[in-house]
N, C-alpha and C positions, 0 to 999 in steps of 0.2 A: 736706103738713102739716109744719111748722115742730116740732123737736124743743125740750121745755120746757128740757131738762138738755142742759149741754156736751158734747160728741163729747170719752171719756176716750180718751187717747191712751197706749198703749205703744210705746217705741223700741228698735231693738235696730239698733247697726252701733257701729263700733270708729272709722274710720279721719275723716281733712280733711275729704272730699267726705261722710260722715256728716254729720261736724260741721255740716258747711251746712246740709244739711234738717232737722238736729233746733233751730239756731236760727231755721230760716222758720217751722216749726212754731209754735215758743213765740211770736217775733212775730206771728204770727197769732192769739194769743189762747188754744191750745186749751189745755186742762191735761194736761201729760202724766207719767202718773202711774207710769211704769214705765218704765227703762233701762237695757238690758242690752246691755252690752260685752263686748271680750276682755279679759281679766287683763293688769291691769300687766304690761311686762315692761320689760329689759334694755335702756338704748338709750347712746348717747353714748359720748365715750370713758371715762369712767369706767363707764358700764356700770351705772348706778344705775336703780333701779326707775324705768316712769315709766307714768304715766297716759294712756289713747288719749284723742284731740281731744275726741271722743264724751263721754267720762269727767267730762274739766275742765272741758267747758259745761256739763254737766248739775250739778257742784257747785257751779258758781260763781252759778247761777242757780237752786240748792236745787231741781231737778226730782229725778223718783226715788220709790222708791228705786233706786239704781244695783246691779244683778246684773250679776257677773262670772263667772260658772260657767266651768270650760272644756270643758264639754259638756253638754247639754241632753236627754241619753238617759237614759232612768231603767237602760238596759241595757246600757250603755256601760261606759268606761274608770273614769270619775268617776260611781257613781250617787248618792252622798251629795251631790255639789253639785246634780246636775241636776235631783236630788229636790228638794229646797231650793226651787229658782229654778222649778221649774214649778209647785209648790203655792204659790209665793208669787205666781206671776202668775195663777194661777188664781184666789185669792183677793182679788188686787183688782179683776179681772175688767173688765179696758179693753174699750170698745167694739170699739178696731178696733187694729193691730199696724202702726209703718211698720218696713221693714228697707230699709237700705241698708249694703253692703259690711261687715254683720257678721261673716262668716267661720268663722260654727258652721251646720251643719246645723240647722235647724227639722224635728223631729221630728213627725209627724202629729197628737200631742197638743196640739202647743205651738200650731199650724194651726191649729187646731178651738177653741183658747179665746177669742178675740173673735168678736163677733157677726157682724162687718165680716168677721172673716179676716184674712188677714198682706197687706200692699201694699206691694212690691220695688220699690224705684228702683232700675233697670239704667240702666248708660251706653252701649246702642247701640241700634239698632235692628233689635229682634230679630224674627225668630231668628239673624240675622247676628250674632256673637259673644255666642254663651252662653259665659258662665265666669269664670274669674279676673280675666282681664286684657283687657279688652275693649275700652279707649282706645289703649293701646300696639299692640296688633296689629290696629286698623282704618289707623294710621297706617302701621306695618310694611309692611300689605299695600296702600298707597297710595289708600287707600279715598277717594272726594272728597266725602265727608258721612258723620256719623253722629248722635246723639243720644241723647235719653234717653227709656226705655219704662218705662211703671208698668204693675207687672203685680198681676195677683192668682195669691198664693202658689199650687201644690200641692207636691208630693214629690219631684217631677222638680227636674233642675239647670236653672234661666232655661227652666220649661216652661208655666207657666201662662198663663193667658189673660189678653190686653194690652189695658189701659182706657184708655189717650189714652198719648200721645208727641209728642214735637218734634223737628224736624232742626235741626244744625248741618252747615254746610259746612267741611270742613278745607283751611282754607289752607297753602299751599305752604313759609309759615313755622311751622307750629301743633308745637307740641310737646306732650308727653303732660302735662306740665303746663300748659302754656296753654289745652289741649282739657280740661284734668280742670277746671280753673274755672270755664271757662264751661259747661259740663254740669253741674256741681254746684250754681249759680247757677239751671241750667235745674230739675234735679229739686227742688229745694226749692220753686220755681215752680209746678210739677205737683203736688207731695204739696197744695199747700195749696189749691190748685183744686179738687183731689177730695177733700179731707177737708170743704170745704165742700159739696161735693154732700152730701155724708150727712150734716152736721150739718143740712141745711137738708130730708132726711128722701126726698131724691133717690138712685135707685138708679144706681150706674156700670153701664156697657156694657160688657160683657165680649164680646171677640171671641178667638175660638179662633188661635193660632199659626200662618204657614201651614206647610204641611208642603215646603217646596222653599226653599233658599235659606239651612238652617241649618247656622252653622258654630262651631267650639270656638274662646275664646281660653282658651286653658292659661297658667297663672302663669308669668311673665316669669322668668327663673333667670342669675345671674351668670353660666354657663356659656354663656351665650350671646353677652356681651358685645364678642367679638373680632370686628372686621368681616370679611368672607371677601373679600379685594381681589381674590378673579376671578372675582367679580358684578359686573355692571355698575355703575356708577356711581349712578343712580336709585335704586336699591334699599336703594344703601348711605349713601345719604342717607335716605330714609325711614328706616333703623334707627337713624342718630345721633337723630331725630329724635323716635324711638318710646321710648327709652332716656334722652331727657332729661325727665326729674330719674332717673331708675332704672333699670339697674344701671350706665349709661354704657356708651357702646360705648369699646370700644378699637382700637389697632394697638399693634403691638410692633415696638422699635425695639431691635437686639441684648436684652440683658437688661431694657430701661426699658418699661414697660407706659404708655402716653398715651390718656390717656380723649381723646375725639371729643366735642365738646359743641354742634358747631354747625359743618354744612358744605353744599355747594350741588353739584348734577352736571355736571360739563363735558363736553358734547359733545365726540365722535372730532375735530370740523372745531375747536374750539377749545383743542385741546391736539395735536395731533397726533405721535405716539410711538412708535418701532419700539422702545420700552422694555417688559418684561414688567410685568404685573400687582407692584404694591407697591413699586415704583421710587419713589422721589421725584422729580420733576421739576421742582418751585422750592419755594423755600420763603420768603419776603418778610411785608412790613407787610401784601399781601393776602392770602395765606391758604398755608398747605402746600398743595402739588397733590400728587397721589398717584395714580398710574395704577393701574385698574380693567380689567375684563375688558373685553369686547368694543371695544376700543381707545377706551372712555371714561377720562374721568379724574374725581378727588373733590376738590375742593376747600375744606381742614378752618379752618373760620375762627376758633373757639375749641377751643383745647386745655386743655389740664391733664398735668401731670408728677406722679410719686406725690412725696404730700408736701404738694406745692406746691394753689395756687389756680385758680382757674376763670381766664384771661386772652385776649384776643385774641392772635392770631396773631403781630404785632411783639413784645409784649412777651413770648410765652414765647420767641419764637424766641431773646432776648438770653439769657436764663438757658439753654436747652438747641439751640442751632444746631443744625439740620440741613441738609445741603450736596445739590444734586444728585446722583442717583447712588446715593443712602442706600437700602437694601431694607428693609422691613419685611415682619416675618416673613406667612407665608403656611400653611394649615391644612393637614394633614399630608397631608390625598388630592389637595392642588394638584402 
């Protein structure tokens, strides 16, 4: 039985890949009458307030009201706000709740206010990376496919039961933002497939998680960014890879810190080198080589110099030469 009245929709997510499924949504028709972000904060070099992607679609397109709370616990840090924002969503009382990459906990109250329940765009295919970072460390960990699962919310972190998904394959060039596009393109795809199941008065299939196979991705952390040159080569391609657009990998070259923005792995038989881990080995219009562990080599084809811009290999090589020979530093338990 066909529903007389629109599927009311609330939105709740902060970040780009939000931004996408809360604009499939609206093109798709439904009304969404509730969205909630993270607060403004701090960004650029000046440091001026700014609004999440989430934020400036939803005004620019009069959806909302837009809630900002920065916590939704009436027994929290913040209860005046989160008191606020849950009697306000309570009161306009949306059908069904989409979240994607909001980054507040959804408290059991907040659960339990649509009919529908809360429906999570996750970017993998889970239970393979519950958590923060879930694009960046399928590619980290070399993974050759991932995608995107809609789950129906509970309390657990990425535990609830999963009502349709899609695979993508990860290509050998795919970076964390090439993979966040097209997955973001994919979940906005899905949210509006199954928001029309229920507008059309159809129940989603919920299937339980299985229990084998579940792994954590934890928030990616600047402290990570330095590559460890007596890993093989492979690996430390996947991490330039996992780290572009964020936080960049690096090497350190005496005091100069060079972000890695783009490199490929040289087999032992095509670089061949009784030179230690972090040597540099050529450095040309084709790419820094830089020996790796197990007698592989890395070969970094966009760099960056602090300061300076994102460039190919030729052109930083003129502004900052590096000569055969050159070491770059290596992590204290090397």
């Amino acid at each position: 039985m066909t529903q007389t009245q629109p599927l009311r929709v609330a939105f709740a997510g902060t970040p780009e890949f939000a931004r996408v499924a809360l604009e499939a949504i609206h093109a798709a028709g439904f009304p969404v009458v509730a969205v909630l972000t993270q607060p403004d904060r701090p960004a650029g070099r000046g440091m001026q307030l700014q609004a999440s992607p989430v934020k400036q679609f939803a005004v620019a397109h009069q959806l909302g009201p837009v809630l900002q709370p920065r916590s939704l616990r009436r027994q929290g840090k913040y209860p005046e706000e989160a008191g606020a924002a849950v009697n306000t969503l309570a009161a306009i009382a949306p059908d069904v709740m989409v979240v994607a990459a909001y980054g507040l906990i959804l408290p059991a109250e907040v659960l339990a206010l649509p009919r529908y329940g809360c429906l999570n765009i996750h970017a993998s295919l889970l239970p393979r990376w519950r958590g923060a970072a879930p694009i960046h460390r399928a590619i980290e960990a070399g993974d050759a496919e991932t995608g995107i699962t809609l789950m129906q919310m509970d309390e657990g972190l990425d535990t609830g039961a999963m009502l349709s998904s899609d695979t993508v394959a990860i290509g050998p060039l795919d970076t964390t933002g090439t993979l966040h596009d097209a997955l973001a393109a994919m979940g906005g795809r899905l949210i509006v497939d199954a928001l029309r199941e229920l507008a059309a008065g159809r129940a989603l299939t919920a299937t339980p998680q299985p229990e084998e196979g579940i792994t954590y991705a934890e928030k990616i952390g600047k402290d990570e960014a330095p590559l460890d040159l007596t890993r093989p080569a492979a690996a430390l391609a996947q991490q330039v890879r996992a780290f572009n657009p964020f936080p960049g990998a690096t090497v350190q070259v005496g005091d100069t810190v060079i972000k890695c923005w783009q490199a490929v792995p040289l087999a032992a038989g095509e670089s061949p080198s009784p030179h230690p881990p972090g040597t540099v080995l050529s450095a040309d219009a084709a790419g820094v080589i830089i020996a790796c562990g197990d007698g592989t080599a890395l070969q970094v084809t966009e760099l960056q110099k602090p300061g300076g811009r994102r460039q190919p290999a030729q052109q930083f090589l003129q502004a900052m030469p590096l000569v055969p020979g050159t070491r770059c530093a290596l992590p204290a338990h090397a």
